[in-house]
C-alpha positions in Angstrom: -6.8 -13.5 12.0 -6.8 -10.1 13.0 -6.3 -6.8 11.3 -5.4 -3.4 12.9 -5.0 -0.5 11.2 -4.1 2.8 13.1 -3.5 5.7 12.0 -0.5 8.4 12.9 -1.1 11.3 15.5 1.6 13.4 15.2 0.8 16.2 12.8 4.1 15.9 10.9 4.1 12.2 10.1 -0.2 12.7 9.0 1.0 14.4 5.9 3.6 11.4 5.2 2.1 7.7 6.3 -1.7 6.9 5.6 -1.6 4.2 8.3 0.5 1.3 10.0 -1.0 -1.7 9.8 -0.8 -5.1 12.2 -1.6 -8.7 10.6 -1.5 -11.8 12.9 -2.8 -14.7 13.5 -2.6 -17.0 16.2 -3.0 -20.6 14.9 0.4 -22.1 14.4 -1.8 -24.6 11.9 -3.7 -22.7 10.0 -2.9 -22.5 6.8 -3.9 -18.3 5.0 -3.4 -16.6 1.9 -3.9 -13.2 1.2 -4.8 -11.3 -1.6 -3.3 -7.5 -2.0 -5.0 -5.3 -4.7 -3.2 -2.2 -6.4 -3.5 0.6 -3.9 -2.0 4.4 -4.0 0.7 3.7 -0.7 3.9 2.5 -0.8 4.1 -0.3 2.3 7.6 -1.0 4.5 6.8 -4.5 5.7 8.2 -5.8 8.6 8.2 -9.2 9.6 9.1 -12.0 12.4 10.1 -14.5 9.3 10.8 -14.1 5.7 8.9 -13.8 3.0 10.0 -15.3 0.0 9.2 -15.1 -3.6 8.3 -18.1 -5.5 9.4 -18.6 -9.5 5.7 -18.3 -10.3 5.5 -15.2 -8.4 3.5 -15.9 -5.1 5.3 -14.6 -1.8 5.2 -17.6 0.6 5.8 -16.3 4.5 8.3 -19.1 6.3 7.8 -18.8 10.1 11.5 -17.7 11.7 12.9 -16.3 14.9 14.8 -13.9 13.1 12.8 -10.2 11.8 13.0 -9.7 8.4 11.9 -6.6 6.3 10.6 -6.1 2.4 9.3 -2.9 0.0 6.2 -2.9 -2.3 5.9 -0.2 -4.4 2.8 0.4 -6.6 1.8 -2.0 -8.8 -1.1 -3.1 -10.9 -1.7 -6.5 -10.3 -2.8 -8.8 -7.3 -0.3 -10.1 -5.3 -0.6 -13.0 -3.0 1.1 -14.0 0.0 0.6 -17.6 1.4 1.1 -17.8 5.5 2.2 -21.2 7.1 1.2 -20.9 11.1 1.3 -18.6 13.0 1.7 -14.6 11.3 3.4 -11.1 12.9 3.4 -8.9 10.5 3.7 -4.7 10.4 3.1 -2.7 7.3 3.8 0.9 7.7 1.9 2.0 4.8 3.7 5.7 3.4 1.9 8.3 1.1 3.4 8.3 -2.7 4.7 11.5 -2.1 5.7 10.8 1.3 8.1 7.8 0.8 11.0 9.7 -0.4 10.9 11.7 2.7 11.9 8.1 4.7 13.8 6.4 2.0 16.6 6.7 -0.9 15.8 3.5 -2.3 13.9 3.6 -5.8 10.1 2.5 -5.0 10.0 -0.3 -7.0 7.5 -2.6 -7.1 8.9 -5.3 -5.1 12.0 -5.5 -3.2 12.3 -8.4 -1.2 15.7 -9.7 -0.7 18.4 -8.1 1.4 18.1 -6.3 4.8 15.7 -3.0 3.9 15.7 -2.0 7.6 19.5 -1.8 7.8 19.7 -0.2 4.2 17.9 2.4 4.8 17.9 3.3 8.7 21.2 1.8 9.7 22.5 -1.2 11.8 20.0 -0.1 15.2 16.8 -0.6 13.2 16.8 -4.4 13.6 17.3 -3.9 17.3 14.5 -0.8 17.7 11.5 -3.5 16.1 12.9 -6.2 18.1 11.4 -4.0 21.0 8.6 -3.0 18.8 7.7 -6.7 18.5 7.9 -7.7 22.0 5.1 -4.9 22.6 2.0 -7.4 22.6 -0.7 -3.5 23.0 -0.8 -2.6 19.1 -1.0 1.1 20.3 2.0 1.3 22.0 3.7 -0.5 19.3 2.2 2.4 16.9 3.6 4.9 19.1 7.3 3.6 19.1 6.5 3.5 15.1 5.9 6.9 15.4 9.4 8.0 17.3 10.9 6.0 15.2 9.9 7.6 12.1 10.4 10.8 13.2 13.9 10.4 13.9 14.6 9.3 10.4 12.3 11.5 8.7 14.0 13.8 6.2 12.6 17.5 5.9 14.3 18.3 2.4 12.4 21.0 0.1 10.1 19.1 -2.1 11.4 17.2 -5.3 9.2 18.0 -8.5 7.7 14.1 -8.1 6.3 15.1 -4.9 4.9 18.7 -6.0 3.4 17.0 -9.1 1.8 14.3 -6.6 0.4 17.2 -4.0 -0.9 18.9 -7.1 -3.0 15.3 -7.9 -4.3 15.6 -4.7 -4.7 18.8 -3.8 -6.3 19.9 -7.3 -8.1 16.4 -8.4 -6.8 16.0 -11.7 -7.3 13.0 -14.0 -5.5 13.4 -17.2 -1.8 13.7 -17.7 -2.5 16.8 -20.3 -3.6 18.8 -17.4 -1.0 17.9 -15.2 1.8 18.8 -18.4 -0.4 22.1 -18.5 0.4 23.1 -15.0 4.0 22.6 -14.6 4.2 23.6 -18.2 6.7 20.8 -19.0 6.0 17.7 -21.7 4.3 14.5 -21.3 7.2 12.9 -21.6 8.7 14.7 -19.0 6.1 13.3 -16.3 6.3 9.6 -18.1 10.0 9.3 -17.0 10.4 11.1 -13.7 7.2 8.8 -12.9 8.6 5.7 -14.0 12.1 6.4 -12.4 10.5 7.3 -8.8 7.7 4.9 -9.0 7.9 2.3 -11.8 4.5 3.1 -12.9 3.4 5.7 -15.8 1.6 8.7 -15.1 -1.5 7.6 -17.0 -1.3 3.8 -14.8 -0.9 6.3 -11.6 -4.3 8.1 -12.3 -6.2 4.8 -13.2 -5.0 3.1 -9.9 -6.3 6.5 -7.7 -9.8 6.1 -10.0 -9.8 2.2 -9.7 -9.0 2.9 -5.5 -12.1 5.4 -5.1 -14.2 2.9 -6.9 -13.4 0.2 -4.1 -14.2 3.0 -1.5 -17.5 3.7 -2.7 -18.1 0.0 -3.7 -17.6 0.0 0.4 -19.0 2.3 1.9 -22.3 2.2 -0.4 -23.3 -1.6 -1.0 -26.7 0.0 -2.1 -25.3 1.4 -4.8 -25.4 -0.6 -8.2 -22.4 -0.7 -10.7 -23.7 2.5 -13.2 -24.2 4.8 -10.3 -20.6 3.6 -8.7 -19.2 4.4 -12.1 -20.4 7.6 -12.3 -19.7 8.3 -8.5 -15.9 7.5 -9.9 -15.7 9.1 -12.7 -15.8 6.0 -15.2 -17.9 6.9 -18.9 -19.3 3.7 -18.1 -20.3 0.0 -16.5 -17.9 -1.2 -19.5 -15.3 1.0 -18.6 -15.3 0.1 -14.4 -15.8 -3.5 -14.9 -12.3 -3.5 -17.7 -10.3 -1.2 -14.9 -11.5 -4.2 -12.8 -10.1 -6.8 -14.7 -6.6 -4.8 -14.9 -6.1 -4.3 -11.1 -8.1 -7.6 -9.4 -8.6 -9.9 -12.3 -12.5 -10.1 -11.0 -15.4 -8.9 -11.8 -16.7 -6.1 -9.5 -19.9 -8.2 -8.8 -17.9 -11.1 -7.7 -15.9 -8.5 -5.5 -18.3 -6.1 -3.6 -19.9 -8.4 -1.7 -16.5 -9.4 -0.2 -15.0 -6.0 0.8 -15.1 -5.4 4.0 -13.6 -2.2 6.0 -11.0 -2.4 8.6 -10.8 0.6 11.0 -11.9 2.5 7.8 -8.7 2.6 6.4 -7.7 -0.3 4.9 -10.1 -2.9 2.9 -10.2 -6.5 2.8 -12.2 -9.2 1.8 -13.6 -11.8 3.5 -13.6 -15.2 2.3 -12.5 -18.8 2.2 -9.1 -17.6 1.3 -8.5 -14.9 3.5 -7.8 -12.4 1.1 -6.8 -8.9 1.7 -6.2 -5.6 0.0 -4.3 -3.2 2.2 
Protein backbone atom coordinates (compact mmCIF):
# COMPACT_ATOMS: atom_id res chain seq x y z
CA UNK A 1 0.00 0.00 0.00
CA UNK A 2 1.00 3.35 -0.20
CA UNK A 3 0.07 6.55 1.61
CA UNK A 4 0.69 10.15 0.41
CA UNK A 5 -0.34 12.95 2.13
CA UNK A 6 0.48 16.52 0.68
CA UNK A 7 -0.28 19.30 1.81
CA UNK A 8 -1.85 22.69 -0.13
CA UNK A 9 0.44 25.63 -1.36
CA UNK A 10 -1.66 28.20 -2.18
CA UNK A 11 -1.97 30.50 0.67
CA UNK A 12 -5.87 30.80 0.39
CA UNK A 13 -6.74 27.05 0.38
CA UNK A 14 -3.82 26.59 3.74
CA UNK A 15 -6.40 28.30 5.89
CA UNK A 16 -9.25 25.80 4.48
CA UNK A 17 -7.84 22.00 3.70
CA UNK A 18 -5.30 20.34 6.14
CA UNK A 19 -4.12 17.99 3.43
CA UNK A 20 -5.20 15.76 0.42
CA UNK A 21 -4.51 12.44 0.78
CA UNK A 22 -3.71 9.42 -1.85
CA UNK A 23 -4.40 5.55 -0.80
CA UNK A 24 -3.52 2.82 -3.29
CA UNK A 25 -2.52 -0.26 -3.61
CA UNK A 26 -1.37 -2.23 -6.37
CA UNK A 27 -2.23 -6.00 -5.71
CA UNK A 28 -5.49 -6.72 -7.52
CA UNK A 29 -5.51 -9.89 -4.68
CA UNK A 30 -4.75 -8.54 -1.70
CA UNK A 31 -7.23 -8.42 0.50
CA UNK A 32 -6.93 -4.68 3.25
CA UNK A 33 -8.95 -3.20 5.85
CA UNK A 34 -8.55 -0.04 7.29
CA UNK A 35 -9.16 1.37 10.43
CA UNK A 36 -10.12 5.34 10.64
CA UNK A 37 -10.01 6.90 14.21
CA UNK A 38 -12.09 10.26 15.09
CA UNK A 39 -10.05 13.05 13.73
CA UNK A 40 -10.83 17.05 13.73
CA UNK A 41 -11.22 17.19 9.43
CA UNK A 42 -14.06 16.67 7.52
CA UNK A 43 -12.79 14.28 4.38
CA UNK A 44 -14.39 14.46 0.56
CA UNK A 45 -13.50 11.04 -0.66
CA UNK A 46 -13.11 10.26 -4.06
CA UNK A 47 -12.99 6.99 -5.44
CA UNK A 48 -12.41 4.67 -8.73
CA UNK A 49 -15.38 2.21 -7.24
CA UNK A 50 -17.94 2.52 -4.63
CA UNK A 51 -17.86 2.17 -1.31
CA UNK A 52 -20.75 0.65 0.23
CA UNK A 53 -22.09 0.45 3.64
CA UNK A 54 -22.86 -2.85 5.16
CA UNK A 55 -26.11 -3.48 7.69
CA UNK A 56 -23.47 -3.98 10.46
CA UNK A 57 -21.92 -0.82 9.59
CA UNK A 58 -18.43 -1.62 7.85
CA UNK A 59 -17.85 0.20 4.44
CA UNK A 60 -16.75 -2.51 1.99
CA UNK A 61 -14.83 -0.85 -1.26
CA UNK A 62 -16.17 -2.90 -4.68
CA UNK A 63 -13.55 -2.37 -7.46
CA UNK A 64 -15.44 -0.37 -10.58
CA UNK A 65 -14.60 1.50 -13.70
CA UNK A 66 -16.91 4.13 -12.82
CA UNK A 67 -15.54 7.16 -9.98
CA UNK A 68 -17.60 7.49 -7.25
CA UNK A 69 -17.52 10.07 -4.30
CA UNK A 70 -18.67 9.92 -0.33
CA UNK A 71 -18.59 12.65 2.94
CA UNK A 72 -17.40 11.81 6.52
CA UNK A 73 -18.02 14.17 8.87
CA UNK A 74 -16.73 13.97 12.47
CA UNK A 75 -17.49 11.29 14.37
CA UNK A 76 -16.50 9.41 17.52
CA UNK A 77 -16.00 6.03 16.70
CA UNK A 78 -13.77 3.75 14.38
CA UNK A 79 -14.78 3.24 11.19
CA UNK A 80 -13.56 0.49 8.98
CA UNK A 81 -13.33 0.10 5.37
CA UNK A 82 -12.58 -3.37 3.90
CA UNK A 83 -10.63 -3.20 0.23
CA UNK A 84 -11.01 -6.08 -2.37
CA UNK A 85 -7.86 -5.69 -4.96
CA UNK A 86 -6.58 -3.24 -6.18
CA UNK A 87 -7.39 0.59 -4.20
CA UNK A 88 -7.41 4.43 -5.91
CA UNK A 89 -8.54 6.44 -3.52
CA UNK A 90 -8.31 10.56 -2.85
CA UNK A 91 -9.40 12.16 0.42
CA UNK A 92 -9.27 15.85 0.42
CA UNK A 93 -9.27 16.29 3.98
CA UNK A 94 -11.07 20.16 4.83
CA UNK A 95 -10.64 22.10 8.19
CA UNK A 96 -14.03 22.15 10.39
CA UNK A 97 -14.36 25.53 9.83
CA UNK A 98 -13.27 25.30 6.34
CA UNK A 99 -15.88 22.88 4.91
CA UNK A 100 -18.72 25.22 4.63
CA UNK A 101 -16.56 27.43 2.53
CA UNK A 102 -16.64 24.26 -0.35
CA UNK A 103 -19.92 22.74 0.54
CA UNK A 104 -23.87 23.43 1.38
CA UNK A 105 -24.45 20.02 2.41
CA UNK A 106 -24.91 19.42 6.28
CA UNK A 107 -21.44 17.61 7.52
CA UNK A 108 -22.86 14.70 8.73
CA UNK A 109 -21.18 11.93 9.69
CA UNK A 110 -21.52 9.82 6.86
CA UNK A 111 -22.93 10.42 3.51
CA UNK A 112 -22.40 7.75 1.21
CA UNK A 113 -25.01 7.24 -1.33
CA UNK A 114 -25.78 9.51 -4.15
CA UNK A 115 -23.38 11.56 -6.49
CA UNK A 116 -21.56 14.12 -3.75
CA UNK A 117 -19.36 15.40 -6.64
CA UNK A 118 -22.26 16.40 -8.91
CA UNK A 119 -24.31 17.70 -5.71
CA UNK A 120 -22.17 19.91 -4.70
CA UNK A 121 -19.84 21.17 -7.74
CA UNK A 122 -22.09 20.50 -10.70
CA UNK A 123 -22.24 17.98 -13.64
CA UNK A 124 -18.19 18.81 -14.79
CA UNK A 125 -16.83 17.46 -11.59
CA UNK A 126 -17.07 13.86 -12.55
CA UNK A 127 -15.30 14.68 -15.79
CA UNK A 128 -12.44 17.15 -13.97
CA UNK A 129 -11.20 13.84 -11.51
CA UNK A 130 -11.55 11.64 -14.39
CA UNK A 131 -8.43 13.70 -15.53
CA UNK A 132 -7.25 13.93 -12.02
CA UNK A 133 -7.16 10.12 -11.95
CA UNK A 134 -5.40 9.46 -15.08
CA UNK A 135 -2.45 11.65 -13.54
CA UNK A 136 -0.25 8.60 -12.24
CA UNK A 137 2.59 11.91 -10.44
CA UNK A 138 0.63 12.42 -7.03
CA UNK A 139 1.88 16.06 -7.20
CA UNK A 140 0.51 16.97 -10.24
CA UNK A 141 -2.68 15.39 -9.22
CA UNK A 142 -2.52 17.70 -6.00
CA UNK A 143 -2.07 20.66 -8.09
CA UNK A 144 -5.17 20.10 -10.36
CA UNK A 145 -6.91 19.50 -6.68
CA UNK A 146 -5.81 22.78 -5.94
CA UNK A 147 -7.46 24.65 -9.23
CA UNK A 148 -10.09 22.88 -8.70
CA UNK A 149 -10.80 23.94 -5.33
CA UNK A 150 -10.20 27.29 -5.88
CA UNK A 151 -12.73 27.68 -8.45
CA UNK A 152 -15.43 26.42 -6.23
CA UNK A 153 -14.31 28.02 -3.14
CA UNK A 154 -16.77 30.39 -1.64
CA UNK A 155 -15.42 33.70 0.08
CA UNK A 156 -18.69 34.52 2.06
CA UNK A 157 -18.16 36.63 5.56
CA UNK A 158 -17.75 34.11 8.31
CA UNK A 159 -20.93 32.20 9.77
CA UNK A 160 -20.84 32.33 13.74
CA UNK A 161 -19.87 28.23 13.51
CA UNK A 162 -16.78 29.19 11.85
CA UNK A 163 -15.82 32.24 14.22
CA UNK A 164 -16.61 30.02 17.25
CA UNK A 165 -14.17 27.26 15.56
CA UNK A 166 -11.27 30.03 14.73
CA UNK A 167 -11.71 31.18 18.32
CA UNK A 168 -11.00 27.18 19.49
CA UNK A 169 -8.02 27.47 17.61
CA UNK A 170 -6.79 30.61 17.77
CA UNK A 171 -7.38 31.00 21.69
CA UNK A 172 -6.99 27.21 22.91
CA UNK A 173 -10.02 26.79 24.79
CA UNK A 174 -11.25 23.57 26.35
CA UNK A 175 -14.53 24.07 28.07
CA UNK A 176 -17.74 25.10 26.48
CA UNK A 177 -18.32 27.73 29.52
CA UNK A 178 -15.49 29.72 28.14
CA UNK A 179 -16.50 29.53 24.78
CA UNK A 180 -20.44 30.76 26.04
CA UNK A 181 -18.28 33.49 27.96
CA UNK A 182 -16.84 34.91 24.84
CA UNK A 183 -19.54 35.22 22.45
CA UNK A 184 -21.68 35.94 25.39
CA UNK A 185 -24.52 33.64 24.17
CA UNK A 186 -25.84 30.22 26.17
CA UNK A 187 -24.67 26.82 26.23
CA UNK A 188 -27.41 25.81 24.54
CA UNK A 189 -26.90 28.15 21.94
CA UNK A 190 -23.43 26.42 20.95
CA UNK A 191 -25.05 22.75 21.61
CA UNK A 192 -27.45 23.23 18.58
CA UNK A 193 -25.66 25.33 16.07
CA UNK A 194 -22.87 22.58 16.73
CA UNK A 195 -25.04 19.69 16.31
CA UNK A 196 -26.82 21.28 13.20
CA UNK A 197 -23.40 22.10 11.32
CA UNK A 198 -21.50 19.15 12.59
CA UNK A 199 -23.60 16.43 14.25
CA UNK A 200 -21.39 16.47 17.12
CA UNK A 201 -21.84 18.48 20.68
CA UNK A 202 -19.62 21.14 21.56
CA UNK A 203 -18.37 19.22 24.60
CA UNK A 204 -17.68 15.76 22.02
CA UNK A 205 -15.85 18.54 19.69
CA UNK A 206 -13.29 19.56 22.43
CA UNK A 207 -12.71 15.91 23.60
CA UNK A 208 -11.99 14.76 19.95
CA UNK A 209 -9.19 17.95 19.49
CA UNK A 210 -7.80 16.60 23.22
CA UNK A 211 -8.10 12.91 22.21
CA UNK A 212 -6.23 14.12 18.49
CA UNK A 213 -3.22 15.86 20.38
CA UNK A 214 -2.88 12.88 22.54
CA UNK A 215 -2.20 10.67 19.38
CA UNK A 216 0.27 13.38 18.12
CA UNK A 217 2.30 13.28 21.06
CA UNK A 218 1.83 9.46 21.55
CA UNK A 219 3.74 9.99 17.94
CA UNK A 220 5.99 12.01 17.86
CA UNK A 221 7.40 11.08 21.56
CA UNK A 222 7.39 7.12 21.88
CA UNK A 223 9.66 7.87 24.91
CA UNK A 224 7.17 9.32 26.68
CA UNK A 225 5.02 7.09 29.12
CA UNK A 226 1.18 7.40 29.50
CA UNK A 227 1.20 10.01 32.86
CA UNK A 228 3.55 12.36 31.11
CA UNK A 229 1.41 12.13 27.71
CA UNK A 230 -1.59 12.88 29.84
CA UNK A 231 -0.38 15.73 31.24
CA UNK A 232 1.30 16.92 27.87
CA UNK A 233 -2.64 16.74 26.71
CA UNK A 234 -4.21 18.18 29.18
CA UNK A 235 -5.91 14.92 30.77
CA UNK A 236 -6.24 15.06 35.03
CA UNK A 237 -5.03 11.65 34.66
CA UNK A 238 -3.78 8.05 33.18
CA UNK A 239 -7.56 7.08 34.05
CA UNK A 240 -8.93 9.79 32.31
CA UNK A 241 -6.59 9.33 28.73
CA UNK A 242 -6.95 5.61 28.75
CA UNK A 243 -11.39 6.09 29.12
CA UNK A 244 -11.11 9.04 26.17
CA UNK A 245 -9.31 6.06 24.54
CA UNK A 246 -11.80 3.65 24.90
CA UNK A 247 -14.50 6.28 23.48
CA UNK A 248 -12.73 7.19 20.16
CA UNK A 249 -10.50 3.72 19.30
CA UNK A 250 -12.03 1.14 21.55
CA UNK A 251 -8.18 0.20 22.58
CA UNK A 252 -6.15 0.67 25.01
CA UNK A 253 -3.40 3.38 24.36
CA UNK A 254 -0.70 0.75 25.15
CA UNK A 255 -1.98 -1.57 22.62
CA UNK A 256 -2.06 1.56 20.17
CA UNK A 257 1.23 3.52 20.43
CA UNK A 258 3.36 1.15 19.36
CA UNK A 259 1.36 0.91 16.07
CA UNK A 260 1.18 4.71 15.06
CA UNK A 261 3.07 5.44 12.62
CA UNK A 262 3.49 9.11 10.81
CA UNK A 263 2.86 9.63 7.14
CA UNK A 264 4.37 12.78 5.65
CA UNK A 265 3.69 14.15 9.17
CA UNK A 266 0.32 14.81 8.57
CA UNK A 267 -1.73 12.03 8.70
CA UNK A 268 -1.28 8.83 11.20
CA UNK A 269 -1.69 5.30 10.68
CA UNK A 270 -0.94 2.16 12.11
CA UNK A 271 0.89 -0.46 11.01
CA UNK A 272 -0.28 -3.91 11.37
CA UNK A 273 -1.61 -7.15 10.16
CA UNK A 274 -4.77 -5.40 9.32
CA UNK A 275 -3.62 -2.46 7.65
CA UNK A 276 -5.29 -0.12 9.68
CA UNK A 277 -5.28 3.55 9.26
CA UNK A 278 -6.38 6.84 10.92
CA UNK A 279 -6.38 9.70 8.49
Amino acid sequence: MLFKAIKPHHPILKKYVQYVLFNQGFEATTQTSFTSYPNHNICLGIIRGQLVQQPNGQKVLHQRPLISSYLSGLYTKPNTHYVAGCLDEICIDFTVAGYYRFFTLPAKQFVLDGDVLSEAFGAGAIPFFETVFSQADLSTRCQLIEYFLLQVISEKPLEFMEQVINCIDYYGLTRVAQLSQYFKCSEKKLYRTFRTYYDVGPKEYLQLLQFRQCLWYMSRHPHLNLDEIAFHANYVDTSHLVRAFDHFTQQRPSSLKPQLVSVDGQVLITNSDKNTYCP
